[in-house]
C-alpha positions in Angstrom: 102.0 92.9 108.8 104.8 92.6 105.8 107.7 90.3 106.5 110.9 92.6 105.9 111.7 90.3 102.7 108.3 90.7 101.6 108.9 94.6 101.3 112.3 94.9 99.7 110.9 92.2 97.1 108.4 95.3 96.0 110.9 98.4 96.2 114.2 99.0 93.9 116.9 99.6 96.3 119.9 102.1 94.2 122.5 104.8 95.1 121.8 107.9 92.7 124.4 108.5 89.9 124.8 109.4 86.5 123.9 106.0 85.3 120.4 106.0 86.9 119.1 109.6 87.0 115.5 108.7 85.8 115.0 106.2 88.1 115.7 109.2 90.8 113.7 111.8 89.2 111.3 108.5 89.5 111.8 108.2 92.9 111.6 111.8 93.4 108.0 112.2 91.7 106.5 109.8 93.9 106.5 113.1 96.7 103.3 115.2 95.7 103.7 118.9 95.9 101.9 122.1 94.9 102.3 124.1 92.1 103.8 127.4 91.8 105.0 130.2 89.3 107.7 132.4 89.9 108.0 136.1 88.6 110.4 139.0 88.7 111.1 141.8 86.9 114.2 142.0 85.2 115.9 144.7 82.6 114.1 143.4 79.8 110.8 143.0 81.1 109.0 140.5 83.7 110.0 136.9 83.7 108.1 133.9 84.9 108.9 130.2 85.6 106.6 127.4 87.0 108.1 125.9 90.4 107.5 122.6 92.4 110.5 123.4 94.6 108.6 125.7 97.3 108.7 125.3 101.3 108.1 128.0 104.3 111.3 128.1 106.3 110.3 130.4 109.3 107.1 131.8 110.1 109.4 134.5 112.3 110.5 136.1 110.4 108.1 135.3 107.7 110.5 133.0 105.4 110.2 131.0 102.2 112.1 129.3 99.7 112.0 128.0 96.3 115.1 126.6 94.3 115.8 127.7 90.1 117.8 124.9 88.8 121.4 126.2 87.6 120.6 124.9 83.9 117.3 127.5 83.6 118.3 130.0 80.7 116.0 132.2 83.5 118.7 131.2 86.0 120.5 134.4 86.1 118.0 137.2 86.2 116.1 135.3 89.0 118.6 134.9 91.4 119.9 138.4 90.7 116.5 139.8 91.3 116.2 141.9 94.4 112.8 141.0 94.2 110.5 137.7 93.3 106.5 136.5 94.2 105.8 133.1 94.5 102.0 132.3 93.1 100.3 129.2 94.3 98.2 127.7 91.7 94.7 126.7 91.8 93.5 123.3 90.7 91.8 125.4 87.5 95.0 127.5 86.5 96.8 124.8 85.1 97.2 127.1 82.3 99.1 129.6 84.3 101.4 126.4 84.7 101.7 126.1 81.0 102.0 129.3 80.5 105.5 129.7 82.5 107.0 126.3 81.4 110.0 125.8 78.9 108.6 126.7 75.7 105.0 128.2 77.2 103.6 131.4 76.1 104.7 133.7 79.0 102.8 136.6 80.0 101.2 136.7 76.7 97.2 136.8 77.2 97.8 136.4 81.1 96.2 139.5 83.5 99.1 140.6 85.5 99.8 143.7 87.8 103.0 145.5 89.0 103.2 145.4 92.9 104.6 148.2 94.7 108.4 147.0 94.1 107.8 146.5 90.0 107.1 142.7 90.6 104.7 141.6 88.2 102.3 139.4 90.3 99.2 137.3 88.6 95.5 137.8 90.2 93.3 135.0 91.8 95.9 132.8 92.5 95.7 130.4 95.6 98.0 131.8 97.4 100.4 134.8 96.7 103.8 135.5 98.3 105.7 139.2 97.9 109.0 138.5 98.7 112.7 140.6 98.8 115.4 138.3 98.6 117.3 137.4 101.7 120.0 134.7 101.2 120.7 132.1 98.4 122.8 128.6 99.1 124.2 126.3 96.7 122.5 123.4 96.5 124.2 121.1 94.0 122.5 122.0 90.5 119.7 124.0 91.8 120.5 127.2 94.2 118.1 128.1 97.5 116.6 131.7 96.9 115.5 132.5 100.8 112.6 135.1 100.3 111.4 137.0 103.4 107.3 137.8 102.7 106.6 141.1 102.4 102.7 140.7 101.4 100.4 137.9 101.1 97.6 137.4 99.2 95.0 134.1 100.2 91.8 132.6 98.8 90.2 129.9 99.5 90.1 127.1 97.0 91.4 123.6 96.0 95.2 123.4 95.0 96.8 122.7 91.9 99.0 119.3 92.4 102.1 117.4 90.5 102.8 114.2 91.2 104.1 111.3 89.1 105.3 113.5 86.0 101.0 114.9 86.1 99.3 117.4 87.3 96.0 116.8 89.3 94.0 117.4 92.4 94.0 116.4 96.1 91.2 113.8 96.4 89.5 113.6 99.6 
């Protein structure tokens, strides 16, 4: 076992501010999650964003969040859409990633259907969540969009993963 000395000697020990923000968003990227991309339609046309900030709240009713950061230029139209989906990426659709990232290429060249409330949802993803939009919470720079599920969509398969600034796969 590690003498308690032994351990703070390996670990930087801060309070977040302004002066250290990247050794926080550091910090922060050591906690693996999944990969999403978030869609809604909008009056000019379906939007999209890829999203690490994803969690089930309540299984009953069937609830789920995901949290736009205040900054997005997609900020706006997705916390005043009525309606959203929340696709989990496979550990091959990286490109769907890409795709929905600042600067990416959108829906261009990307299959995509209308669900029955004009959401535009992507095909074959890991996991896909239909969602009408609940609550919202301030949350510092981001804001809490509470979904609850209307439809979900499942397949089997090995998830997409971000960890460390990279994207990857779960090794077992």
């Amino acid at each position: 076992m590690m003498a308690a000395n032994d351990i703070h000697a390996l670990e930087a020990v801060f309070v977040p501010g302004g002066d250290n923000h990247r050794a926080f968003r550091n910090a922060l990227g050591s906690f693996t999650t999944g990969v999403t991309v978030v869609t809604a339609m909008t009056d000019d046309g379906p939007i999209g964003m890829t999203v690490n900030s994803f969690a089930s709240v309540s299984l009953d009713p069937p609830l789920v969040l995901w949290s736009p950061a205040k900054s997005s230029s997609r900020y706006r139209a997705f916390t005043g859409a009525g309606h959203f989906a929340i696709h989990v990426l496979g550990a091959d659709q990286d490109h769907l990633s890409a795709a929905f990232t600042r600067g990416g290429s959108g829906f261009d060249g990307i299959e995509v259907c209308l669900n029955d409330e004009e959401v535009p949802v992507l095909p074959g993803t890991l996991a896909r969540f239909e969602c009408i939009q609940q609550a919202q919470h301030d949350a510092g720079d981001h804001t809490l969009v509470i979904g609850r599920v209307l439809r979900v969509a499942h397949r089997q398969g090995e998830p997409l993963c971000f960890s460390g600034g990279r994207f990857g796969r779960f090794a077992v």
